[in-house]
VOKEMAR-266112 format. One record per residue (C-alpha): y, x, z; residue in three letters. Coordinates in steps of 0.5 Angstrom, whole numbers. Each point is the difference from the previous one (the first is absolute). Example, Ala and Ser with C-alpha at 12.3 -4.5 7.8 and 13.67 -1.06 7.14 Angstrom:
// residues 2
<rec><north>-9</north><east>25</east><up>16</up><r>ala</r></rec>
<rec><north>7</north><east>2</east><up>-2</up><r>ser</r></rec>
// end
This chain:
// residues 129
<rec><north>177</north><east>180</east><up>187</up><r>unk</r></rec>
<rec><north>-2</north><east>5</east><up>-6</up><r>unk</r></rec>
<rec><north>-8</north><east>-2</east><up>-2</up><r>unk</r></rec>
<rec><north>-5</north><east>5</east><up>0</up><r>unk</r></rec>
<rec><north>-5</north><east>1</east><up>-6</up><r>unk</r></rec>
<rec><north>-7</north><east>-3</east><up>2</up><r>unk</r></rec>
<rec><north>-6</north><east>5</east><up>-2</up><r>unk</r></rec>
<rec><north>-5</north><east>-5</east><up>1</up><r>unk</r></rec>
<rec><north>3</north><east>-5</east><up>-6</up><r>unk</r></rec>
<rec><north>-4</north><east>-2</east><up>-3</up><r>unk</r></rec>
<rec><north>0</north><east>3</east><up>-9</up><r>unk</r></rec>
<rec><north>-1</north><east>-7</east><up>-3</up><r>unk</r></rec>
<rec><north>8</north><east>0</east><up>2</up><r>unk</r></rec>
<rec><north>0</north><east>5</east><up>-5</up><r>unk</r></rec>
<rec><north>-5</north><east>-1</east><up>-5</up><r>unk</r></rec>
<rec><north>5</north><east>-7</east><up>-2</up><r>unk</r></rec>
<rec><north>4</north><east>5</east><up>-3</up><r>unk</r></rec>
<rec><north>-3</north><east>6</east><up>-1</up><r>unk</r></rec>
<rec><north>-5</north><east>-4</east><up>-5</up><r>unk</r></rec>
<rec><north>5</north><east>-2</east><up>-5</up><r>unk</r></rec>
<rec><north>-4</north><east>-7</east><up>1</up><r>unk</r></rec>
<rec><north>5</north><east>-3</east><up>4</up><r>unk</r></rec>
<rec><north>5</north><east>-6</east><up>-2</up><r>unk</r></rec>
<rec><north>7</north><east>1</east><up>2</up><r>unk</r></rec>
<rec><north>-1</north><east>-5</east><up>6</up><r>unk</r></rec>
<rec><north>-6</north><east>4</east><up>2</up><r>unk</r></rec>
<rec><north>4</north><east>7</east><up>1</up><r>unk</r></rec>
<rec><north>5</north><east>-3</east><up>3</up><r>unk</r></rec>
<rec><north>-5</north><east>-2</east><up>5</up><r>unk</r></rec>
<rec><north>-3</north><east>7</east><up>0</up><r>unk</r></rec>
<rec><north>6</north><east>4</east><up>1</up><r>unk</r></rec>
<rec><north>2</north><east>-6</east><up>6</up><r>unk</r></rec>
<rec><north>-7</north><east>1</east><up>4</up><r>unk</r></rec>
<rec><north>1</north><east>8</east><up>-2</up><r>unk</r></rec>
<rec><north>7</north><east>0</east><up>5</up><r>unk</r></rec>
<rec><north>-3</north><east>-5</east><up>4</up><r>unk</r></rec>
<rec><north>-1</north><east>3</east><up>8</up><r>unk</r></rec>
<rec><north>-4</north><east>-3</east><up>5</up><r>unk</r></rec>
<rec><north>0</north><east>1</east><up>8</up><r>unk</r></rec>
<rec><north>-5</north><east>-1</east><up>4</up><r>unk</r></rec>
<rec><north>3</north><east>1</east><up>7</up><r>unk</r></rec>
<rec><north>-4</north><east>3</east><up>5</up><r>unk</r></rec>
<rec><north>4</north><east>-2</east><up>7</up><r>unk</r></rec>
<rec><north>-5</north><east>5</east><up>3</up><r>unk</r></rec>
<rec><north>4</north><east>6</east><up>-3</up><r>unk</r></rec>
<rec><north>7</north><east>-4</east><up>0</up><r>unk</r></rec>
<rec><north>0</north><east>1</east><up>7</up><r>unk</r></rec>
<rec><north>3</north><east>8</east><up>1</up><r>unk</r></rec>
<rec><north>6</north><east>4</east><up>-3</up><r>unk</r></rec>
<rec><north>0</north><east>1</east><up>-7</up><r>unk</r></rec>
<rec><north>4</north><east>5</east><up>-5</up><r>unk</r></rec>
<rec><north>6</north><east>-3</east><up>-4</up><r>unk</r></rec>
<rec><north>-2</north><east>-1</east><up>-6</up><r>unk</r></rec>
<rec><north>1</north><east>-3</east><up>-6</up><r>unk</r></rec>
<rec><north>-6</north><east>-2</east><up>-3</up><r>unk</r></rec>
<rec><north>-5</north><east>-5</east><up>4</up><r>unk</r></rec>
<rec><north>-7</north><east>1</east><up>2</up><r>unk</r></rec>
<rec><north>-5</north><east>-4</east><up>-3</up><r>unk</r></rec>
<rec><north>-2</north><east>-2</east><up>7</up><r>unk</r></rec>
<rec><north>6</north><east>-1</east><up>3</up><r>unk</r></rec>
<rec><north>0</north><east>6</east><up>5</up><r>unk</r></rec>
<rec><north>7</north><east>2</east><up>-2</up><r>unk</r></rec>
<rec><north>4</north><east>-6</east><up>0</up><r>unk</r></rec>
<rec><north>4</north><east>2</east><up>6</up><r>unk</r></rec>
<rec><north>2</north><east>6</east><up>-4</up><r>unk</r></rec>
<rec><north>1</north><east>-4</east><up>-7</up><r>unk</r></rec>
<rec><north>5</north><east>-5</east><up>4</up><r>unk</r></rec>
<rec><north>4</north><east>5</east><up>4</up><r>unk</r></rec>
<rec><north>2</north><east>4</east><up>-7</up><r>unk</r></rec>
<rec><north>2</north><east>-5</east><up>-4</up><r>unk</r></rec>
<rec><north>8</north><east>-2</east><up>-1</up><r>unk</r></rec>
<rec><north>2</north><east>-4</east><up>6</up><r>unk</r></rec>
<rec><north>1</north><east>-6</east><up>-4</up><r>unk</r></rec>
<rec><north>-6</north><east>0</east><up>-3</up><r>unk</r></rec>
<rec><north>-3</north><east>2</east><up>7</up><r>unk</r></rec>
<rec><north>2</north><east>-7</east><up>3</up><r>unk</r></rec>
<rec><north>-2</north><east>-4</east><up>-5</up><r>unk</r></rec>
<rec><north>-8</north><east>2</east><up>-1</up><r>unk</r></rec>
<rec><north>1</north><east>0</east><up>9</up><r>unk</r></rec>
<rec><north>2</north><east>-8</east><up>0</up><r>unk</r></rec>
<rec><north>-5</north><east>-1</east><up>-6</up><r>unk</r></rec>
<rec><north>-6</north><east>3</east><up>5</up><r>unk</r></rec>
<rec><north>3</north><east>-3</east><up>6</up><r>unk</r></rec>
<rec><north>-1</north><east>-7</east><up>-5</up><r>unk</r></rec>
<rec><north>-7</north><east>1</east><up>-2</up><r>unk</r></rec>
<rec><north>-2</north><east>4</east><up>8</up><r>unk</r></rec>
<rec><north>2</north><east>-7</east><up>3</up><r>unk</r></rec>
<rec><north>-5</north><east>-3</east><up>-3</up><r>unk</r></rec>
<rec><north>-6</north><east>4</east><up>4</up><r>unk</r></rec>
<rec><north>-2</north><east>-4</east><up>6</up><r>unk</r></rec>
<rec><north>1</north><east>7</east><up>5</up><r>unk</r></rec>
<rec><north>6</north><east>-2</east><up>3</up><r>unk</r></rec>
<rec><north>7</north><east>-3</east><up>-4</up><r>unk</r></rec>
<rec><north>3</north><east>7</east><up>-4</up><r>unk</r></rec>
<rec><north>7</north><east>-1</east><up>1</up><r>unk</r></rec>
<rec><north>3</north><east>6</east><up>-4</up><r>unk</r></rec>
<rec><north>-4</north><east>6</east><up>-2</up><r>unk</r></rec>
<rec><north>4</north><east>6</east><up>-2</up><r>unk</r></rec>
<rec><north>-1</north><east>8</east><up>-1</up><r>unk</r></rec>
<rec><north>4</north><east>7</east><up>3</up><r>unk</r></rec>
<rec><north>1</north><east>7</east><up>-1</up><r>unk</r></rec>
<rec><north>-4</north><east>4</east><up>6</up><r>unk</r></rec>
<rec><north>0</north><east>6</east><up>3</up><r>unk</r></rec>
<rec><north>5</north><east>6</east><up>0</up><r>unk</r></rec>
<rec><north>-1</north><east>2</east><up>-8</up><r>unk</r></rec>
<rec><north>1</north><east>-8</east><up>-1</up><r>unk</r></rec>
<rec><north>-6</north><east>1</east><up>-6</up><r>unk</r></rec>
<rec><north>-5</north><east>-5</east><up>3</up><r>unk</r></rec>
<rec><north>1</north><east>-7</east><up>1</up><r>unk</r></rec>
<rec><north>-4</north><east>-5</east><up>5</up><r>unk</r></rec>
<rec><north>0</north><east>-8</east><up>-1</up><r>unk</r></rec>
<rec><north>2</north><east>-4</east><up>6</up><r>unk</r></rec>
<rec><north>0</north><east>-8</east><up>0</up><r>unk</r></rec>
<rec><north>4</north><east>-5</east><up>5</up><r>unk</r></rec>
<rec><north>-6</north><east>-5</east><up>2</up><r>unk</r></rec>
<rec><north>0</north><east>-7</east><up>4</up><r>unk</r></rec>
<rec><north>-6</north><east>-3</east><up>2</up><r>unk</r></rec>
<rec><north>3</north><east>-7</east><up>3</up><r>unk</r></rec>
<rec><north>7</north><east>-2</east><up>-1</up><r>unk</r></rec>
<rec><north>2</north><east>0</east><up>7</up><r>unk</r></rec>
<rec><north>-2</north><east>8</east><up>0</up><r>unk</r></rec>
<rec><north>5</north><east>5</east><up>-1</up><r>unk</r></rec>
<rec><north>-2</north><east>4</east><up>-6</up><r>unk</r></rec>
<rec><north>-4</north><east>7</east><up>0</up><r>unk</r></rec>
<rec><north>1</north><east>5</east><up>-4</up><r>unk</r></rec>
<rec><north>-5</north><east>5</east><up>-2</up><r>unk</r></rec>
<rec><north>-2</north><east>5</east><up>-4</up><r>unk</r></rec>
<rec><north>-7</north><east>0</east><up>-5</up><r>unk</r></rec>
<rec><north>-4</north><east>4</east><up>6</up><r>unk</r></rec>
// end
């Protein structure tokens, strides 16, 4: 995933460097923090199809989109590393999560996830709506 520049960063990142004030380590810091992207998901807004991309939105919104045009390998490995940290949530056991390809184009992209609230239930898959 390519991350996006965040308008709403701060300036003290830049200052270090701008400044000529900076130590080596204090610039070093600086140009880390400058590339660094949060995510702030919103899963209100993950909830429907999203255009393929390549650049995540702050908020998550995309991610669907993000996932589905990456390289298949890299794909699988973000969707197992999700499914990992989704199986911590108390809504129901997230036994894999994965993105597809929808409608006639194939340029929009939907997230589904196989559940399993008791084992002794089979699994249900579902999409993010």
């Amino acid at each position: 995933m390519r991350k996006t520049s965040d308008p709403a960063q701060p300036a003290a990142y830049s200052s270090l460097k701008s400044n000529g004030h900076g130590s080596p380590d204090q610039e070093r810091v600086a140009s880390k923090l400058q590339r660094l992207f949060l995510v702030d998901p919103t899963p209100g807004q993950m909830r429907s199809f999203s255009a393929l991309s390549e650049n995540l939105q702050r908020n998550a919104a995309n991610s669907a989109g993000v996932l589905a045009d990456l390289p298949i390998a890299r794909k699988n490995a973000i969707e197992h590393q999700l499914a990992q940290y989704l199986t911590r949530l108390p809504e129901g056991e997230i036994k894999h999560i994965w993105t597809e390809k929808v409608g006639r184009l194939g340029t929009d992209a939907m997230l589904y996830g196989d559940e399993q609230w008791h084992p002794q239930q089979p699994l249900r898959t579902l999409d993010a709506r």
